[in-house]
C-alpha positions in Angstrom: -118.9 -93.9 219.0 -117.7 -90.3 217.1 -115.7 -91.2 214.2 -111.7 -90.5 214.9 -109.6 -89.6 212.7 -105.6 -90.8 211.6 -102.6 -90.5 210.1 -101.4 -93.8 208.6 -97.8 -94.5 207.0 -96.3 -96.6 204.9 -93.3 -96.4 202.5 -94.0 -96.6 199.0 -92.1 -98.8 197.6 -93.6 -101.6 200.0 -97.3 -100.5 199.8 -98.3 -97.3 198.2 -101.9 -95.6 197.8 -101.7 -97.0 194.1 -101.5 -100.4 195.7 -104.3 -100.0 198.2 -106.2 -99.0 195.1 -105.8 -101.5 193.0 -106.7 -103.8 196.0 -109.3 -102.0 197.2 -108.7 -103.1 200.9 -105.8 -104.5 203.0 -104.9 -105.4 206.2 -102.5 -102.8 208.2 -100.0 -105.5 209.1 -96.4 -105.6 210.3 -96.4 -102.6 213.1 -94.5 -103.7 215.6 -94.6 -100.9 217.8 -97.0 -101.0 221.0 -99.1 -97.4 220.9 -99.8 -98.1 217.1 -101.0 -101.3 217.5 -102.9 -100.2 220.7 -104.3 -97.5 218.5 -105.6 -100.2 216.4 -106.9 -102.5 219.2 -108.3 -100.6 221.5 -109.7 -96.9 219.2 -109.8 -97.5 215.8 -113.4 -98.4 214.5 -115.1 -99.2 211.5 -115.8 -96.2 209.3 -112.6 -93.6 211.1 -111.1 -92.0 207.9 -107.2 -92.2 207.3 -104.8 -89.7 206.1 -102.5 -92.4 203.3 -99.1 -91.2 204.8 -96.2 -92.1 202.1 -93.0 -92.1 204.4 -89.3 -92.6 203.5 -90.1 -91.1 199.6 -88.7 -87.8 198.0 -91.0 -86.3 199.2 -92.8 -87.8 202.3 -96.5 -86.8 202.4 -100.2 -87.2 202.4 -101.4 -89.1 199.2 -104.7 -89.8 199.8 -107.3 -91.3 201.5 -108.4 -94.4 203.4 -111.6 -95.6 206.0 -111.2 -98.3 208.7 -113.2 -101.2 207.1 -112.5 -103.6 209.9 -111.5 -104.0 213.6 -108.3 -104.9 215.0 -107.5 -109.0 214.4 -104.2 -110.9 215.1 -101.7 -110.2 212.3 -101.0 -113.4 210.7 -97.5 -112.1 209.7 -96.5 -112.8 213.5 -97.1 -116.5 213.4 -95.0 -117.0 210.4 -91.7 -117.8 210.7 -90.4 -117.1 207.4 -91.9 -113.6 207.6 -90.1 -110.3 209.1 -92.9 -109.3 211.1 -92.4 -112.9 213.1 -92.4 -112.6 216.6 -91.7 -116.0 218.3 -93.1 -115.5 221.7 -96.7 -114.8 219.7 -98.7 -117.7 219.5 -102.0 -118.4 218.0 -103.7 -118.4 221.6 -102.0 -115.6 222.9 -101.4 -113.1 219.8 -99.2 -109.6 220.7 -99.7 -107.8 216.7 -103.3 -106.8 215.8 -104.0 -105.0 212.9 -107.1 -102.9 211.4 -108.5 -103.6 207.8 -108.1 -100.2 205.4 -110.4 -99.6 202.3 -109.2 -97.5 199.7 -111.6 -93.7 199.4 -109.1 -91.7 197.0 -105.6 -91.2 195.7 -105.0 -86.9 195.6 -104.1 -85.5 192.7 -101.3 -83.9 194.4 -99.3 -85.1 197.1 -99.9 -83.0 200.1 -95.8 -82.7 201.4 -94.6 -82.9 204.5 -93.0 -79.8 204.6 -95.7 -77.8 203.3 -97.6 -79.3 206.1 -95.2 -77.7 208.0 -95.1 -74.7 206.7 -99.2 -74.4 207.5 -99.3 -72.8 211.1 -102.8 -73.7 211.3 -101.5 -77.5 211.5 -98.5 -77.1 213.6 -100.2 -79.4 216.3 -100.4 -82.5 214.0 -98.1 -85.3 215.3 -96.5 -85.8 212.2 -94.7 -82.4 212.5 -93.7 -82.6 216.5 -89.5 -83.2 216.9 -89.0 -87.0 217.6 -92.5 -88.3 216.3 -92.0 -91.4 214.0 -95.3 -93.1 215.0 -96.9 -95.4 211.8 -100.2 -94.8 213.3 -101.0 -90.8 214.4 -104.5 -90.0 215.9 -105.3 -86.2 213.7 -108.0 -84.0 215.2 -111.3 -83.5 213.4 -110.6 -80.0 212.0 -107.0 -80.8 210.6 -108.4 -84.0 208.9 -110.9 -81.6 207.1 -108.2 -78.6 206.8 -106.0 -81.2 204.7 -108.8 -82.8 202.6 -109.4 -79.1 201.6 -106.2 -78.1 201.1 -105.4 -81.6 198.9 -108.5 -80.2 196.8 -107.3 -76.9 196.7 -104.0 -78.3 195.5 -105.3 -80.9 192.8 -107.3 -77.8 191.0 -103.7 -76.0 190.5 
């Protein structure tokens, strides 16, 4: 299959770049919204590259990067009660959460902000800047992925 490309978010102050680095890999667990996790089950594959999204920060933006280093599996997190991604009508048999395995590539220099991605015409298509789209999981086309990973060079020589 051709490699695909994403957007992935996550606030900081629950898991940030630094800790995916320090772990090395983790698995993408807790989405609890259907086209994200469908994303995970049914297009993500090993080796896709990932935008590290930090959301809810001052400010939100790109902070590094991340590859796919496993397919979709049931998120334990649903089968625990005492967790907040339970989800009592999942059951072992018949799990609703997957979630993909993400393997730490590189923390930028710079963060790349949101709003200078919006400010970039050339990346005006991007999910993350369309009114109304709060998707933790974004597909990103092949020639923004590269646009950004330039432009987060670009940035970290300043």
């Amino acid at each position: 299959m051709t490699k695909r490309y994403w957007l992935m978010k996550s606030e900081p102050d629950v898991y940030s770049i630094d800790d995916l680095k320090k772990d090395q890999t983790t698995w993408w667990e807790g989405v609890r919204n259907y086209q994200a996790r469908n994303f995970m089950m049914q297009d993500m594959q090993i080796g896709d590259e990932v935008l590290f999204y930090h959301s809810n920060a001052t400010p939100p933006g790109i902070a590094g990067l991340g590859q796919i280093s496993a397919l979709a599996a049931p998120d334990q997190q649903q089968f625990q009660k005492k967790s907040e991604y339970y989800d009592p009508k999942a059951t072992p048999q018949k799990p609703i959460w997957f979630c993909t395995q993400v393997r730490f590539v590189k923390k930028w220099k710079s963060l790349i902000s949101l709003e200078l991605i919006k400010a970039d015409k050339k990346l005006a298509k991007m999910v993350v800047v369309q009114k109304g789209s709060r998707l933790s999981i974004q597909p990103v086309s092949a020639e923004d992925f590269h646009y950004i990973t330039q432009l987060a060079e670009a940035v970290g020589k300043k």
